[in-house]
N, C-alpha and C positions, 0 to 999 in steps of 0.2 A: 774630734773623732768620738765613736760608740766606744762606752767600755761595756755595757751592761742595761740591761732590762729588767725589772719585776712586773708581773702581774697578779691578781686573785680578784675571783670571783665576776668573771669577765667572760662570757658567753661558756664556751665548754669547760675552760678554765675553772676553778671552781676553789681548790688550795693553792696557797702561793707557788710558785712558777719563777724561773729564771734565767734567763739567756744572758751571755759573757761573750764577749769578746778576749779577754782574759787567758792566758794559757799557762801551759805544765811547762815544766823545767826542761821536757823534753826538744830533744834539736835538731827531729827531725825539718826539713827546709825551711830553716832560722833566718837562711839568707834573702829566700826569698816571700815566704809567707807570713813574713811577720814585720810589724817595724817598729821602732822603738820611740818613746813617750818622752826623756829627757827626764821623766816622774821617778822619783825614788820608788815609791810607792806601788806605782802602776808601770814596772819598765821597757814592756811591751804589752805588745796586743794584736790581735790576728788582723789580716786583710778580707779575710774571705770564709763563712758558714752558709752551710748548707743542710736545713733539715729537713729529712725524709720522714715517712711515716703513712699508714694507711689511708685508705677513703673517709673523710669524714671524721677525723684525728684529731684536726684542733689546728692546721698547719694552716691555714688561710686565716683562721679567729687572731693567730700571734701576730700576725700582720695586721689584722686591725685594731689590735690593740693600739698596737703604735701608730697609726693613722687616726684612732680617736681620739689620744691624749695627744698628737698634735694638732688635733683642730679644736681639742678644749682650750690649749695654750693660745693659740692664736686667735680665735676667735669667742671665747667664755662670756665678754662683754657686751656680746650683739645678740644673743642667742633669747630666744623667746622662751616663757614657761615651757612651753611643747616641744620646743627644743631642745634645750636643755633633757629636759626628762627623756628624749628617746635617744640622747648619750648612754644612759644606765642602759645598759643590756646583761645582767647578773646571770650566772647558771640558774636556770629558771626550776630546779627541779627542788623540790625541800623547800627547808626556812629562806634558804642563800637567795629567794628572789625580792626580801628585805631589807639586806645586807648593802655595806657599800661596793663598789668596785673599787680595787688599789690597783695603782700605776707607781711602780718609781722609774727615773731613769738619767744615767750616772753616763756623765759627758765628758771630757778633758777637753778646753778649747784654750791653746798659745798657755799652755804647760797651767791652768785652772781649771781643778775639776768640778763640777755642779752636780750634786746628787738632789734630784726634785722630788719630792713623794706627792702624790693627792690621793684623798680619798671622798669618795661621792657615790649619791643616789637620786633618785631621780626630783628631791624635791631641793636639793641645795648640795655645796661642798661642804663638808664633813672634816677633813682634815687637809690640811697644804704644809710644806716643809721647803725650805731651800738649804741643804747645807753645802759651804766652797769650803776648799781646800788650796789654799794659797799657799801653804807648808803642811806638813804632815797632818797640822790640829785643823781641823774641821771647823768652821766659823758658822753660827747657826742666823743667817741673815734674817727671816722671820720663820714663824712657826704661829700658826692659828688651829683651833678646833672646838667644835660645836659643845656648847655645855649641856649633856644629858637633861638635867634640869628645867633649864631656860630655853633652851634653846637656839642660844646667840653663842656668836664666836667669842673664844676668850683667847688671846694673844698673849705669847712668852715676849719678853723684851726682847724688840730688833737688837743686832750686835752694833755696836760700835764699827764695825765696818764697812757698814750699808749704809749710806749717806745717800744724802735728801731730803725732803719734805713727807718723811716715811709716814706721818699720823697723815696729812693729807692722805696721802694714797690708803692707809689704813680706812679712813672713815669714807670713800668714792667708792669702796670694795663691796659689793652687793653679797647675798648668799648664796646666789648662784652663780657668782662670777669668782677667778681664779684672784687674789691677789697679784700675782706673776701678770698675768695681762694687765692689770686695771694699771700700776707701775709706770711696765713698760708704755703703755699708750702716755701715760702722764709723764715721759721723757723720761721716766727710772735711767740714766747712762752707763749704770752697772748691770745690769740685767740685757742690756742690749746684745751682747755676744750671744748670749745663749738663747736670747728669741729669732737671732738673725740665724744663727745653726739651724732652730727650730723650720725655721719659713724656708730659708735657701740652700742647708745642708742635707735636708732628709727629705729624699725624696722616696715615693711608696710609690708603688706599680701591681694595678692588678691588671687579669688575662685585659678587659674593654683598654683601657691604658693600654697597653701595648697593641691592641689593634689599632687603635686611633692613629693614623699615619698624617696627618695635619704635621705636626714639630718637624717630620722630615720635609715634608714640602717646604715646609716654612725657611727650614735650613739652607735647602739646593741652592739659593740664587749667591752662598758665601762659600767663595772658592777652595778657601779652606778648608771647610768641614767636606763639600763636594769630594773633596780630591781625597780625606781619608777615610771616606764612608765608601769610595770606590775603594780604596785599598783594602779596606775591610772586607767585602763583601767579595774581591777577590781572594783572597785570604781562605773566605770561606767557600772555594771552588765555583762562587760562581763568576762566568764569562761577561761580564758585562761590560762593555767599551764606553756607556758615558749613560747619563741622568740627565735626565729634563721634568721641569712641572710642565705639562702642556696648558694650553691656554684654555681656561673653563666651559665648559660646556653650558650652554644657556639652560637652566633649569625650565621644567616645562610650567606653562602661566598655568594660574590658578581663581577663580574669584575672590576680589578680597572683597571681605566682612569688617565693615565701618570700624570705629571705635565707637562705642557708648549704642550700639545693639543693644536694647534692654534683653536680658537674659545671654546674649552670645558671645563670645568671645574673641576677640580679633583673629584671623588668621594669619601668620605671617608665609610669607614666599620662601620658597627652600632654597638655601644658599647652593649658587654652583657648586660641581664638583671640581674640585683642583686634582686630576688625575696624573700621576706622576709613570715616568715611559722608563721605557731602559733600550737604548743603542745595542744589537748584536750586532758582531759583522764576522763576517766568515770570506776567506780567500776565493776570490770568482763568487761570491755573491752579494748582491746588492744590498747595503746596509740599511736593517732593517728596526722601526720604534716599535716596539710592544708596549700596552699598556701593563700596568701593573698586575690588573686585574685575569692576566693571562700567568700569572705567576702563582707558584703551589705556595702554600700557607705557611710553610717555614722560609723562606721569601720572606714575604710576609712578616714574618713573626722578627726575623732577624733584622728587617728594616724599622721597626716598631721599638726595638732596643738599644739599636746606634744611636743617637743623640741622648739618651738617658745612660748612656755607659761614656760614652767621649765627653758629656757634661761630669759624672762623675772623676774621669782621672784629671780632668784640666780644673777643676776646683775642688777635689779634697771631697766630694761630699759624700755619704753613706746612703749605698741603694740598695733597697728592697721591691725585691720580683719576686708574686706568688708565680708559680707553676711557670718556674723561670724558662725551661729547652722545650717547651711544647711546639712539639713538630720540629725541632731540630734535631741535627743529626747529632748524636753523642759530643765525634769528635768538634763540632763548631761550639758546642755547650762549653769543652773545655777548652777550646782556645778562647773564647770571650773567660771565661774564670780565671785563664792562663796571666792574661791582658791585666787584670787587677795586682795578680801576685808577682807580674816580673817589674822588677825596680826601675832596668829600663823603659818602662812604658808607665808606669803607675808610680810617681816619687812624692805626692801632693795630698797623702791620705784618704786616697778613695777606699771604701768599705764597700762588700756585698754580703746580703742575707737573702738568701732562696730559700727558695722551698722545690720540692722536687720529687717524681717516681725514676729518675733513671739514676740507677744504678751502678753506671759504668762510669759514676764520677766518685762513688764509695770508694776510692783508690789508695792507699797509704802512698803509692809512689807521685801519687797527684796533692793530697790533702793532709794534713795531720791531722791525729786522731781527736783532739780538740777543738777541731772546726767540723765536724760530721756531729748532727744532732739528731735525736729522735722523738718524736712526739706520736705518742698515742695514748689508748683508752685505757683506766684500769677499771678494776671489779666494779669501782660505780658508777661508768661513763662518764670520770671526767677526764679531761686532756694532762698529761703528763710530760714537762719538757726535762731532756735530759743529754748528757753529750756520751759521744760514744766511748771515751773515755772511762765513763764508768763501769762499762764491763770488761775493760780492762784486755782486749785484744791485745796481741803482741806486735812488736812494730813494724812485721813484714805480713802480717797475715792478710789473707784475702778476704778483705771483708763483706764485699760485697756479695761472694757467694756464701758468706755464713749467714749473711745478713738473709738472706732470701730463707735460711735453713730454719729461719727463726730464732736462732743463737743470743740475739740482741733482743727480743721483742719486737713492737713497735710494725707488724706484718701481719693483714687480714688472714684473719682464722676461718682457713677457706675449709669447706665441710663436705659438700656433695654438688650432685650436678640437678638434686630431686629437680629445683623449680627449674629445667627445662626440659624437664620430661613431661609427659603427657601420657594419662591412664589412656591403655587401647579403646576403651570406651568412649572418651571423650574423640579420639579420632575417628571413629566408625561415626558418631554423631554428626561431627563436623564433614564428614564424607556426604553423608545423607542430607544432609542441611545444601550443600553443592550442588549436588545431583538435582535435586528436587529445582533448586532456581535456574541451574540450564536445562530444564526441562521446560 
């Protein structure tokens, strides 16, 4: 499971930053929004955050943070100069587009917690840290960073509890590659938990992701997930009596263009569509298939999130959806958020982080005040993460309408209606400019 995140200097991000899992003493829905670590240390942690915040805040940039340090982790080995370097995406504004970008991020897997740091720029890694905690004391398995001077990494002594062939792995470790990957590829067997969390527990979702309805087609033909992605979808009032992939439609031909065309480039033929139908049937009327494509966009949207939310509770893993109810109805937003925090349905550590403009999930009686986050701009444009917590609401207050009063911050600073207006003059113009062409 997530306990936590840092960031700095990471697109709008720009001072360090930090998102928790972690929560206050407080009890409100203990029973259900929270589950506990077994960890002295760490004895719970939330199931479910949700940050709001205006247009262009920062609230998609914290999602990619965490989708770029896991595919530094996973993939740091393969990455070309030009790749690598267009990982560095620094707040570009001042000196800070010099600077490295830092990522920590602090795991608990089977009662092990791994706190990872890195820090990088676009020509090498700069700094890398793994500390575990097997008991209270922190074990610092390696620690590497660039020496001002030379150049080159200088390495603290591996701990005595990282076993292996560590100087191999030490000396295969490029400087633009992560120690952490270069390891694990070289069969590290201790590091393995937390690259397999890496690869198969975190999954990231943006809006294309979630239109891409492929994973559901892919699903239908296993009767299992069929039969609760129907119940789901009823759940969420709509009528549907049964799912089918229909059988592909013949993509229309195309000429193809050789291989080895000097200057051209192959074309390839466009894969069928696998169009997926949905059964109505209605008393005295004939039972009828719609294609999907006859279906409104929260539809849509809500079938784009079943198998990444059903894949979440049946194995434990931590999901992230930017602009997670878009086009959903309020209330289906919170019964999928419901679906996470109730124990019956969710016992296996599935985690959610959203992002979100609706507001009708700002609820104390739905959320506790430790899982409502807000991210916005200050005086110097950069992004600001914080939890609602800190302004310190009382525990039945209605937040989401103070929220909107501006109470909390973190709410466009809306000012006139000037730029939709338009000087008389400009319309008598734009009249005469008409006139004249249907004339």
């Amino acid at each position: 499971m997530l306990i936590g995140f840092k960031l700095q200097n990471f697109r709008s991000f720009f001072t360090e930053q930090s998102f928790s899992y972690l929560t206050s003493s407080d009890h409100m829905h203990e029973s259900t929004n929270l589950m506990p670590t077994g960890v002295k240390a760490v004895p719970r942690v939330s199931k479910a955050a949700i940050a709001f915040g205006p247009n262009a805040s920062g609230k998609t940039n914290l999602l990619v943070a965490f989708a770029t340090l896991r595919d530094l982790i996973l993939n740091s080995t393969r990455f070309s100069e030009q790749q690598f370097g267009e990982r560095h995406t620094p707040f570009r504004f001042g000196p800070a587009a010099a600077r490295p970008t830092e990522f920590e991020i602090d795991v608990l897997l089977d009662s092990v917690r791994y706190r990872y740091f890195v820090a990088y720029d676009a020509q090498r890694i700069r700094r890398e840290r793994l500390l575990v905690y097997r008991t209270g004391k922190s074990q610092r398995w390696f620690d590497r960073r660039v020496d001002p001077a030379s150049q080159k990494d200088e390495w603290a002594p591996f701990s005595p509890n990282f076993n292996g062939p560590r100087e191999m792995w030490r000396k295969a470790t490029r400087p633009r590659a992560l120690f952490l990957t270069t390891a694990a590829q070289l069969k590290a067997r201790q590091l393995a938990p937390l690259m397999y969390w890496m690869e198969h527990c975190l999954e990231i979702l943006f809006p294309a992701d979630v239109a891409d309805l492929s994973r559901f087609a892919g699903r239908i033909h296993d009767p299992k997930f069929k039969s609760r992605a129907l119940e789901l979808l009823r759940s969420a009032d709509l009528q549907v009596a049964d799912i089918r992939v229909a059988e592909p439609e013949p993509a229309p031909a195309r000429p193809l263009t050789l291989h080895g065309a000097p200057g051209v480039p192959a074309v390839r033929q466009p894969a069928a569509r696998r169009a997926i139908e949905f059964l109505y049937t209605r008393p005295g009327w004939t039972p009828l298939w719609l294609d999907s494509a006859c279906e409104a966009a929260g539809t849509h949207r809500l079938m784009g999130l079943i198998v990444p939310l059903l894949d979440a509770l049946d194995h434990g893993k931590t999901l992230l959806i930017d602009e997670f109810d878009t086009s959903l109805h309020p209330l289906v937003a919170r019964l999928l958020v419901r679906s996470i925090n109730d124990p019956s349905v969710s016992s296996r550590g599935a985690q959610l982080l959203l992002t979100s403009h609706n507001t009708t999930l700002m609820d104390l009686n739905f959320l506790r005040r430790d899982e409502i986050w807000l991210v916005q701009l200050n005086g110097n444009r950069t992004s600001t993460l914080s939890p609602l917590l800190r302004s310190s609401p009382r525990k039945h207050e209605l937040v989401a309408k103070n929220y909107l009063k501006g109470r909390y911050g973190a709410v466009p600073a809306i000012d006139s209606y000037e730029g939709f207006r338009a000087s008389a003059a400009d319309i008598a113009a734009s009249s005469r400019r008409t006139a004249g062409m249907t004339t």
